[in-house]
N, C-alpha and C positions, 0 to 999 in steps of 0.2 A: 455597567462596566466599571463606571469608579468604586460603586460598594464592594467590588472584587478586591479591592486593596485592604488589607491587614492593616489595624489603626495603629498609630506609632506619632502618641504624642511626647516622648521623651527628646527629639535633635529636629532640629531645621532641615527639610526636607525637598531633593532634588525634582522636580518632574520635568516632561518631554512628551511633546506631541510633535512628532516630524513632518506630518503633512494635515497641519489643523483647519486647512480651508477656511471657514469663517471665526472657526473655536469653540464648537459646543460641546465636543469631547475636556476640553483644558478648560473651559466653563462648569463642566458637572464635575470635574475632580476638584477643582477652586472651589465650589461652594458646600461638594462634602467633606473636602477639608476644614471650611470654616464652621461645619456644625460638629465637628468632634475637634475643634480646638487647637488642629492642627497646624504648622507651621510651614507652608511647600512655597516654592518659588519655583517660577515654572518657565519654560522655555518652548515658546511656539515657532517652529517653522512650514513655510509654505512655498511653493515656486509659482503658482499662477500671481502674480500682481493685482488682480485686480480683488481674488480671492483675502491676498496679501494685506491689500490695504482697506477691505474689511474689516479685516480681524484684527488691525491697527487700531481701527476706531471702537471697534467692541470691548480694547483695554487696554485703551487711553489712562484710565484713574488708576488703573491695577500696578503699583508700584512693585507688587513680587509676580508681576506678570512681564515676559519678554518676548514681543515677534521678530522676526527677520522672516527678509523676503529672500529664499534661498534655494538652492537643490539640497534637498538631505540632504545627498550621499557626497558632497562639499565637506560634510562636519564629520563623518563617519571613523578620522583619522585623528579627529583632534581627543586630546587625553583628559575627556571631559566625561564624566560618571553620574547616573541619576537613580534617583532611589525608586523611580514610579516611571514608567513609561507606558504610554496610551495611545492606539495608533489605529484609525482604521485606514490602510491603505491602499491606492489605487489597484484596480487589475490589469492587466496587460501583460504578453509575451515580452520575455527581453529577447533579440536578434543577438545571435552564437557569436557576430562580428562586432557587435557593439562594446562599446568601452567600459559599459557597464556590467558586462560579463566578462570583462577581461578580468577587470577590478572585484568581483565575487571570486574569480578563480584565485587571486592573490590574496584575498582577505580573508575566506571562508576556505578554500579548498577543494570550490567544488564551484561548476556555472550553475549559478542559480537560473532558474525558465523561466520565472514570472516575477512581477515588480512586487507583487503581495508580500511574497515569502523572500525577496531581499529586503525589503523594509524590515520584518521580523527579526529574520538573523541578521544584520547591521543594528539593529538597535537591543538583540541580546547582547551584542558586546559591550556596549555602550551600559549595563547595570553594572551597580555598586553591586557589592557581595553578599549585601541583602536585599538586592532591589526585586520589584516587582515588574512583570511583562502584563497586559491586557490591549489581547488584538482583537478585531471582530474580523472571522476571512474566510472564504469560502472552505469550505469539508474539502476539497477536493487533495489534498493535500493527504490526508489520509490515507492511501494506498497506491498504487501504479508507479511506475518507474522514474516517471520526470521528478516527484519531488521526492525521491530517494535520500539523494545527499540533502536536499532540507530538513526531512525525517531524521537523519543520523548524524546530523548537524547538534539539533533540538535533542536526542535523545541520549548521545552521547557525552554533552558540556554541561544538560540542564533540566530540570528536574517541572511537567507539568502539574501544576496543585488543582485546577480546576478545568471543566469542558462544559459550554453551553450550550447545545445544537437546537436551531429551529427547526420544527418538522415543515414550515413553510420556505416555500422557495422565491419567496416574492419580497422577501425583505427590503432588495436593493433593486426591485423590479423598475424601477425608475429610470435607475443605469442599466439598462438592459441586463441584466445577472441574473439570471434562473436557476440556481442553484442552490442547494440545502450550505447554509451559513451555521458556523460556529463563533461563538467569544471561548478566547481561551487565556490561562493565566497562566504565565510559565516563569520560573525563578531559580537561581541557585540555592537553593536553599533547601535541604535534603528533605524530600518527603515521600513517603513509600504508599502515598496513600491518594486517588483521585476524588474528587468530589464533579459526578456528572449531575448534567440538569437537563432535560427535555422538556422544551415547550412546544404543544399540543398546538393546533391551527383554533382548539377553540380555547385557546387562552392557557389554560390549565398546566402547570410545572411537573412533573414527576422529576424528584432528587433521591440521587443513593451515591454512599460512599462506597468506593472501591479499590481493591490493591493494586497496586501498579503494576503489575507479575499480569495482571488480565487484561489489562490496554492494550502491551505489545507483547511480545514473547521472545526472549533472549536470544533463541534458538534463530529468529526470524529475519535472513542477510538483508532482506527487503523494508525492516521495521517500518510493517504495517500497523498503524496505530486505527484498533479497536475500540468506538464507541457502544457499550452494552444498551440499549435499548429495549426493545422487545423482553413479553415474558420469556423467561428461559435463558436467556441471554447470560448472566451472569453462568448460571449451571454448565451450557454448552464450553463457555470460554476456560471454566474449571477443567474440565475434561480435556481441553485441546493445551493447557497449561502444562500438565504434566509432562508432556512428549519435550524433551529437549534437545533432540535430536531433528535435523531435516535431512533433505537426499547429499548435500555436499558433502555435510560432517560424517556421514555414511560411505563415503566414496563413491556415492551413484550420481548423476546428472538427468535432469529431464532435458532435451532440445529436442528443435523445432524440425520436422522431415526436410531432408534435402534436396526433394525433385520440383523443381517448379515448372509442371509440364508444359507452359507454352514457351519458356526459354530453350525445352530441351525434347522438341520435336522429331529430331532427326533418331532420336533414340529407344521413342517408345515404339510400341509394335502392337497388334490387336491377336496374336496369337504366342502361345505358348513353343518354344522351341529348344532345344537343349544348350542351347547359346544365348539364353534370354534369362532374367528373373524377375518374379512375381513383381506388381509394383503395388500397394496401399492406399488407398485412398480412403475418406473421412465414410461414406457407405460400405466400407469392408469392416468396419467395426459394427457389428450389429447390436442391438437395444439390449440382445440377450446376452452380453460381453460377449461373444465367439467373432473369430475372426471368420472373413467370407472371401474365399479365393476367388469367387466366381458370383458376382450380384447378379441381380435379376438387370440392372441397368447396364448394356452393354453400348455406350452412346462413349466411353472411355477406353482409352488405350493400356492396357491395363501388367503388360509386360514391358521392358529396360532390354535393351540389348546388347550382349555384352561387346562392345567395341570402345576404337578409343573414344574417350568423352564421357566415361557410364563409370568408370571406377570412384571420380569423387562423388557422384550422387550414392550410390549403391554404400550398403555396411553389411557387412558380414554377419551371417545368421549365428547369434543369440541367444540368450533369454529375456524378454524385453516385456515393457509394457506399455501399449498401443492406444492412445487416448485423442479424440476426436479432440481438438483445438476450442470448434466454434459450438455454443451452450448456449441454450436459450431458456429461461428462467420458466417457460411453461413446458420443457421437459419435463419428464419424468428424475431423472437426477442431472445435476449438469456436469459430472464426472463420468461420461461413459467411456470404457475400458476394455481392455481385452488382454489377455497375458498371450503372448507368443512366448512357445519354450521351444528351444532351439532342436530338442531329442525327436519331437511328431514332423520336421522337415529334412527334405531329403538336399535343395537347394542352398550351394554356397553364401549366397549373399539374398539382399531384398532391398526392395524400391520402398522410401515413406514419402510421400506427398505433402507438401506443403502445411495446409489444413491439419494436419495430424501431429503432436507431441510425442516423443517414444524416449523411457526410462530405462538406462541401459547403465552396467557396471564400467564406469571411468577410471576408479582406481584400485577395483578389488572384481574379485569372479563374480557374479550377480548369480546364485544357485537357483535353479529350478524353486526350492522350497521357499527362499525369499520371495523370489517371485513372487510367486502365488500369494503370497501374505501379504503383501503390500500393495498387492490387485486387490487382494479382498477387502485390505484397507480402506484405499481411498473411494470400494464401490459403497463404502456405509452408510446408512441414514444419517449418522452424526457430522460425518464429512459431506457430506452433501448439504446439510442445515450449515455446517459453520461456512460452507460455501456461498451460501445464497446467502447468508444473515452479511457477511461482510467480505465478500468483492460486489465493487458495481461493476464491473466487467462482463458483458456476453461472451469473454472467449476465458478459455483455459491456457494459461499463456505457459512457457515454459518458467519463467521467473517465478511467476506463482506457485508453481509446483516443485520448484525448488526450494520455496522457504515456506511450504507448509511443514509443522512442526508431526513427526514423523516417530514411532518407538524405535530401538534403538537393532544393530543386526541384529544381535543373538533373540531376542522376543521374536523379531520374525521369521528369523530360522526356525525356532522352536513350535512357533505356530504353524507353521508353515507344513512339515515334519508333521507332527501330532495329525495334519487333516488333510494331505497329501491324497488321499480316495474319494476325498467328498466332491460334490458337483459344486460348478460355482454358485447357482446359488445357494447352496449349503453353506459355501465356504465365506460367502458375504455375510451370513446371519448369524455365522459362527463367529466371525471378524468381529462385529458389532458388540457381543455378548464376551467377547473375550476383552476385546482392548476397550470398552469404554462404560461396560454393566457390571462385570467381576470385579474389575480393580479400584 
């Protein structure tokens, strides 16, 4: 972690470790400061006391060395700037009521969820205008909705220059932490360029530089920040670059079904009636993308009836597309799909089930033809690998599918059009060959 800092023997130089416990993080940057000649005065905080008064004693003689026995987020206000900050910080949820999410929400602009990632952003603020960030903290942070505004925190004020990921999950196995750990370096200081590192369980480094354009994706409201790892990785992440477009910037939306049938029992029925419509569930979507009016599982109530109570769950038939929520990484693909085109039903409206995602036109007509194209899309092998490569998620959530990076209408109208006779599997391996082999 301190070789991660840029030498900079030219000015006296600030550093900061806010929660240094005994000090052997503010230890390794002291003594690779003093073998490049370096100048740093450094500043250790800790709130346990007894940890405190360790790390008193460990730099005692160190005259550019400073403990105090503190709470960070005490100092967090004061107009004080460091050139090097080094932090490996505690894990734990913050509580929505706590003071310390009151204070994220005024300081950052957003409740931070975990202590990790307010340490971070609290102490990005806290750099000079050249200063350097190096945190070690779990990956998790990398995609899903709670660290959102951490992500668009980070990516919007600050620029990452390095990513370290262990492929071991037992780094911090001591503190109970099972989970894949990153060091990361993050700085104001403009650079278009990532340098990843993977270390291997049997020692072993693999390093490649990378563009910043293939971490996250512009396009992406969720800035999911992409570790390339794996052969292919790079190549895959080139091809889902291009797309600058998702479903928002499109005017379409994916959300979530709105029948959750044991809240709304009084309404479903096990027979079809002409005062009734269909209702969907996650087995109406079959393996072969087709939709299934009638499964072999008859254990489900599988019609909505139209009375009062049925009109908020119920949406008006469509052209949509029907995608099974929950994925499991030994499927066959974890995007399964099914286009509903609103011209082959006779019925006003339809029932979605809970379990189920459905991608529907929110600010523009959703055409028959787009459809189909962006069924065919998201059934691709390459959408499917950029799937599995980076979400750790067993479900397809709606958010997710709203900020995967997407061509833009008119390609899939045009696609769409051009193969309008082909079968869907035709149309998937047409999909595949058009949007991610020809261009």
């Amino acid at each position: 972690m301190a070789d991660m800092f840029a030498k900079n023997t030219t000015k006296e130089l600030t550093a900061l470790d806010p929660c240094c416990g005994v000090g052997n993080l503010a230890a390794a940057l002291l003594s690779r400061s003093n073998f490049y000649g370096e100048k740093t005065n450094i500043t250790l905080i800790e709130k346990d006391t007894i940890l405190a008064k360790v790390a008193m004693e460990n730099f005692k003689d160190f005259k550019n060395a400073k403990v105090i026995e503190s709470d960070f987020f005490k100092h967090t206000h004061q107009p004080t700037f460091f050139d090097r900050i080094i932090v490996n910080p505690p894990y734990s949820k913050i509580p929505l009521d706590s003071e310390l999410s009151k204070s994220c929400q005024e300081t950052l602009g957003y409740r931070d969820s975990n202590i990790y990632s307010a340490f971070v952003s609290h102490c990005l603020q806290l750099l000079s205008s050249t200063g350097e960030l190096v945190a070690i903290i779990p990956r998790s942070f990398c995609n899903g909705t709670t660290f959102k505004g951490f992500r668009k925190f980070i990516l919007s004020n600050f620029y990452i220059h390095e990513i370290y990921l262990f492929e071991s999950r037992r780094i911090f196995w001591d503190s109970s932490v099972l989970q894949e750990t990153v060091i990361i370096k993050i700085s104001k200081l403009i650079s278009n360029k990532i340098k990843v590192s993977h270390e291997r369980l049997n020692g072993e480094v693999n390093k490649k530089t990378i563009s910043r354009d293939r971490v996250f994706f512009e396009a992406d409201l969720q800035k999911f920040i992409h570790i390339p790892l794996a052969h292919g990785d790079d190549e895959l992440l080139e091809k889902m670059a291009k797309f600058k477009d998702n479903l928002l910037s499109l005017g379409l939306r994916a959300s979530t079904g709105k029948v959750v049938d044991f809240r709304c029992k009084e309404l479903l029925s096990s027979k079809k009636t002409s005062a009734s419509s269909h209702l969907l569930y996650q087995d109406s979507i079959s393996a072969e993308n087709r939709i299934i009016f009638d499964p072999e599982n008859k254990d489900k109530q599988r019609f909505i009836k139209h009375q009062k109570g049925a009109q908020p769950v119920l949406i008006p038939i469509k052209n949509y597309i029907i995608i099974r929520r929950i994925s499991f990484k030994e499927s066959k693909t974890r995007i399964v799909a099914a286009p509903l085109l609103a011209h082959l039903y006779k019925d006003e409206h339809i029932g979605i089930e809970n379990h189920l995602n459905y991608i529907w036109g929110e600010h523009i007509s959703f055409s028959s033809n787009a459809c189909l194209a962006l069924f065919a899309y998201l059934s691709t092998p390459t959408i499917d690998l950029y799937i599995r490569r980076f979400s750790g998620h067993t479900q397809i959530n709606a958010t997710d599918l709203n900020s995967l990076p997407t061509p833009n209408l008119a390609e899939l109208e045009n696609f769409g059009s051009a193969n309008l006779n082909s079968s869907l599997d035709e149309i998937k391996n047409l999909a595949e060959l058009h949007f991610f082999t020809n261009n």
